[in-house]
C-alpha positions as CSV (number, residue, x, y, z in Angstrom):
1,X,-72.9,-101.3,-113.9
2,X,-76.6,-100.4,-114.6
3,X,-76.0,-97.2,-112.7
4,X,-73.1,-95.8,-115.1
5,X,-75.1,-96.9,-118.2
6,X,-78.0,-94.9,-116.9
7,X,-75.7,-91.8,-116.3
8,X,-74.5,-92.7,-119.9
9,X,-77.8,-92.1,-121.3
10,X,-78.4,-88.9,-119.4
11,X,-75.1,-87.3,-120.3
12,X,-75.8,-88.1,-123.9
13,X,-79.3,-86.2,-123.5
14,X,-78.0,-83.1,-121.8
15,X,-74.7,-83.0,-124.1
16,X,-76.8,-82.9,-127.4
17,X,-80.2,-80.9,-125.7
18,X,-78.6,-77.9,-125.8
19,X,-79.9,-76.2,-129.4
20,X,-76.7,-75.0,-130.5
21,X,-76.0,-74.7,-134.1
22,X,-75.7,-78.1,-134.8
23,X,-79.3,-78.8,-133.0
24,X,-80.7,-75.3,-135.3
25,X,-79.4,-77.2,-138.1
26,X,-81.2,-80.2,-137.7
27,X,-84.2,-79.0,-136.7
28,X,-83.7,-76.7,-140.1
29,X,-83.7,-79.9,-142.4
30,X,-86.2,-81.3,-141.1
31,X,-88.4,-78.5,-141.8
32,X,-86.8,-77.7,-145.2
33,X,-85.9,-81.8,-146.3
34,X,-87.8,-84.0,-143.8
35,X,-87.4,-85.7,-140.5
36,X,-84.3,-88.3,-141.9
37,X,-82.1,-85.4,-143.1
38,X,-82.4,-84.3,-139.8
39,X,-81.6,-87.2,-138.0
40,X,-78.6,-87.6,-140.0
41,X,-77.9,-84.0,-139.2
42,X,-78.0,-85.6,-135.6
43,X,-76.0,-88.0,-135.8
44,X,-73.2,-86.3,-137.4
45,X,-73.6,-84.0,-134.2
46,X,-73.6,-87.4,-132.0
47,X,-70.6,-88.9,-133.2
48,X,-68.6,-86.0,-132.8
49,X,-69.8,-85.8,-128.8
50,X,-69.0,-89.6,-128.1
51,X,-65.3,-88.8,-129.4
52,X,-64.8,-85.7,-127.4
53,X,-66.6,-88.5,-124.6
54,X,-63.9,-90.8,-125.5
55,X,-61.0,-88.2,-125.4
56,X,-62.5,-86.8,-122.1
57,X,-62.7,-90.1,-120.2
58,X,-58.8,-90.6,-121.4
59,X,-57.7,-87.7,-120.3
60,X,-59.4,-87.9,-116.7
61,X,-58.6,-91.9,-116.6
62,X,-54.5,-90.9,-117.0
63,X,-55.0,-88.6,-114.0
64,X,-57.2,-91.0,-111.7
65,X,-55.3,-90.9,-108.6
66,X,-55.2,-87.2,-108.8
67,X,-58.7,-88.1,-109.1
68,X,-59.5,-89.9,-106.2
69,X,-57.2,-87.5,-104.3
70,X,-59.1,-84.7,-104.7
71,X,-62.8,-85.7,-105.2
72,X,-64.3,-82.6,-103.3
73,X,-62.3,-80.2,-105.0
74,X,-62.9,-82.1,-108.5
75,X,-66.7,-81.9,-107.8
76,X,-66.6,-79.0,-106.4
77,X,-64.8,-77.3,-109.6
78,X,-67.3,-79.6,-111.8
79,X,-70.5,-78.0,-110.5
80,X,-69.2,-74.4,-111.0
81,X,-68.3,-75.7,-114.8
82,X,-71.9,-76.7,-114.7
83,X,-73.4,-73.8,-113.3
84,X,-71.0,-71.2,-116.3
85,X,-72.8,-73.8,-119.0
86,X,-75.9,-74.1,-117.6
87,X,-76.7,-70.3,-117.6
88,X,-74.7,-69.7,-121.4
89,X,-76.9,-72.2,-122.6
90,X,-80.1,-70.4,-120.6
91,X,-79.3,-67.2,-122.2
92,X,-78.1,-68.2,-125.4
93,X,-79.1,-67.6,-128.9
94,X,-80.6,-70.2,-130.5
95,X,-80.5,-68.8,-134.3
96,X,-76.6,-67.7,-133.3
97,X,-73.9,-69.6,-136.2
98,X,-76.7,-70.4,-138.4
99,X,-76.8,-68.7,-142.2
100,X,-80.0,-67.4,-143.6
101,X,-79.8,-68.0,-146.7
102,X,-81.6,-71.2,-147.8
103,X,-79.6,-74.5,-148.5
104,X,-78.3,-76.4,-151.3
105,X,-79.7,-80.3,-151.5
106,X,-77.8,-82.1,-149.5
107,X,-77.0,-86.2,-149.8
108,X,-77.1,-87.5,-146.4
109,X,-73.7,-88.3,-146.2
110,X,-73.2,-84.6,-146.6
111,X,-76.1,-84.0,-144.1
112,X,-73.9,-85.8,-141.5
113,X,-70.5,-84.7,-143.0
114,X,-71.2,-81.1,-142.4
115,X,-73.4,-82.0,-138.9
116,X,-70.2,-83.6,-137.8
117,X,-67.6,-80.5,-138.4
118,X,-69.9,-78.3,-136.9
119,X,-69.9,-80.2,-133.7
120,X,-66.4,-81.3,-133.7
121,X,-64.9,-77.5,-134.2
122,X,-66.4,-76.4,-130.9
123,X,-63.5,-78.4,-128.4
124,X,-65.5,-76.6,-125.3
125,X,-67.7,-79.2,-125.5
126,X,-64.8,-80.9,-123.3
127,X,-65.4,-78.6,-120.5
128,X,-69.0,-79.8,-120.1
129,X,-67.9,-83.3,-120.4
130,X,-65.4,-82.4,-117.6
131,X,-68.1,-80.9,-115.2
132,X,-70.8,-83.8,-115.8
133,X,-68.4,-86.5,-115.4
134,X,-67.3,-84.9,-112.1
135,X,-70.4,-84.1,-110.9
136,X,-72.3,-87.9,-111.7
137,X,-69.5,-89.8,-111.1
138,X,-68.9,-91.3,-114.4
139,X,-65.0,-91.8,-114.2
140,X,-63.9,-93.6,-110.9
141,X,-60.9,-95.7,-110.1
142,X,-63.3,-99.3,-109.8
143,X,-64.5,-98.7,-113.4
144,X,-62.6,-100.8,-115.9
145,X,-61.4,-99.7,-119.4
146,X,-64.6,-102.0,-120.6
147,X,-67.4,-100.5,-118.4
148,X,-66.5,-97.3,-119.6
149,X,-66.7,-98.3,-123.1
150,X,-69.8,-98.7,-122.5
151,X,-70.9,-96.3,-120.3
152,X,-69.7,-93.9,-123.6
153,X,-71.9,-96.1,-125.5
154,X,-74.7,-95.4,-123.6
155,X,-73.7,-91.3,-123.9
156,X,-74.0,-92.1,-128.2
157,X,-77.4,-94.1,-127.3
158,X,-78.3,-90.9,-125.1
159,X,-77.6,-88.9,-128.3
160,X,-79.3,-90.7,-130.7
161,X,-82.0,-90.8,-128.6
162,X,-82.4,-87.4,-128.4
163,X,-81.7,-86.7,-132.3
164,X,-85.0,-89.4,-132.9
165,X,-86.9,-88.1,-130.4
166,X,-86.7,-84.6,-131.3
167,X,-87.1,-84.8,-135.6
168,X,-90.1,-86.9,-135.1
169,X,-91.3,-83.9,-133.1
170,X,-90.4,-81.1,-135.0
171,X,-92.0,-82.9,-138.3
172,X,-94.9,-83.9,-136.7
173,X,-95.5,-80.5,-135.2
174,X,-93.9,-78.3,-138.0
175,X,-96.8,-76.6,-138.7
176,X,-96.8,-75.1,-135.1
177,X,-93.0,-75.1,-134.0
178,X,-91.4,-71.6,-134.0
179,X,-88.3,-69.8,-132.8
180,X,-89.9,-69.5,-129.2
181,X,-90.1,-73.2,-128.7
182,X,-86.0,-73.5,-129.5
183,X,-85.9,-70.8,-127.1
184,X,-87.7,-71.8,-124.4
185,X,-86.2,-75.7,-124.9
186,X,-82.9,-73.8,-124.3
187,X,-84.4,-72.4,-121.2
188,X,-85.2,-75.4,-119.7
189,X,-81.9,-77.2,-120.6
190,X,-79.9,-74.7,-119.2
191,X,-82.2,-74.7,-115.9
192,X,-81.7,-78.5,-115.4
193,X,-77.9,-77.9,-115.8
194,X,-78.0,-75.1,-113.6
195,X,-80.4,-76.7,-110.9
196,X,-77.2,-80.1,-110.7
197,X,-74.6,-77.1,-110.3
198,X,-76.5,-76.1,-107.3
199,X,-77.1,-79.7,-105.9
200,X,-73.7,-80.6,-106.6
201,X,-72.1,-77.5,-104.6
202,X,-74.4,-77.3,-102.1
203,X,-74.1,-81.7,-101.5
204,X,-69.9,-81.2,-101.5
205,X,-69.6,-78.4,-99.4
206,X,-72.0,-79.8,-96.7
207,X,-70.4,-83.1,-97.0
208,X,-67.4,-82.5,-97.5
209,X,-66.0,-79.3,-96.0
210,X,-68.3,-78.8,-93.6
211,X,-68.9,-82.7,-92.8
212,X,-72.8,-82.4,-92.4
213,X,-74.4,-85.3,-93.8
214,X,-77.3,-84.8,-96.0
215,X,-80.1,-86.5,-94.2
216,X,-79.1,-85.2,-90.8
217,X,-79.9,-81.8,-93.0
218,X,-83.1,-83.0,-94.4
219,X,-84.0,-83.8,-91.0
């Protein structure tokens, strides 16, 4: 149990790391209208990834046998899905969606209105979902309906965390934080989720296809 709530958390993190326009515009209000705008701005952003969570681990529990049937292939598939994400967000750019001109005062509710339709309109966030549930094992036949409730909880707590974490940084270090630090942020992100493509290909095929097990490897 504590292992799918810990995968939970990291999906969250790596889902909402990526500074897309939804993470430009967040970090935007909390330059231009402090940290809590941009928090809310955050989680209108999470909300809208623990639904496509919730629609993704429906749509893989209808097909579980299938599942379970074809793991290697599955995980296999998965870290290629990875890999394609992890190098679009790597070379991505970070200022890409995001209008110049400066913005109207917002409410918050309109902070995480417009957060949340900005999130929700990009449906390829599903992919992602796809290859990271694959590849960590977040959907499997022994999971009830109840553990992965809350193993999609944890992916909102992952979210938030991330969304608190990084507006207390951005307004404590405003005076310093620049286009390069989005950029390079995107870097790393994408590295991470390029660096569990290649561990997950390289862990299937050996175990898998070519039926090599890892620590007779190491060794």
């Amino acid at each position: 149990m504590f292992g799918l709530l810990s995968k939970g958390v990291v999906i969250g993190v790596l889902v909402s790391a990526p500074m897309g326009p939804a993470g430009m515009l967040c970090i935007q209000r909390t330059l231009n209208k402090g940290r809590w705008h941009g928090f809310v701005t955050g989680l209108g952003a999470a909300t809208s990834d623990v639904i496509y969570a919730i629609i993704t681990c429906l749509g893989m529990g209808v097909v579980v046998n299938f599942v379970e049937a074809n793991e290697a292939p599955l995980e296999l598939l998965g870290s290629l899905v990875l890999g394609v994400f992890g190098y679009y967000i790597f070379k991505s750019n970070p200022l890409a969606g995001i209008q110049k001109q400066k913005e109207k005062k917002l409410s918050f509710t309109q902070d995480y209105i417009t957060s949340f339709i900005l999130t929700f309109s990009n449906m390829l966030i599903v992919l992602l979902y796809i290859g990271l549930f694959a590849r960590l094992g977040f959907v499997l036949p022994e999971y009830s309906v109840w553990m992965l409730l809350w193993g999609v909880a944890c992916i909102g707590l992952g979210a938030v965390l991330w969304w608190f974490g990084i507006t207390y940084f951005v307004s404590r270090l405003k005076k310093w934080f620049n286009i390069r630090g989005i950029w390079l942020l995107n870097r790393i992100v994408g590295s991470i989720i390029i660096i569990l493509s290649v561990v997950g290909l390289i862990s299937v095929l050996l175990t898998s296809y070519f039926h090599l097990p890892l620590l007779q490897i190491c060794n």
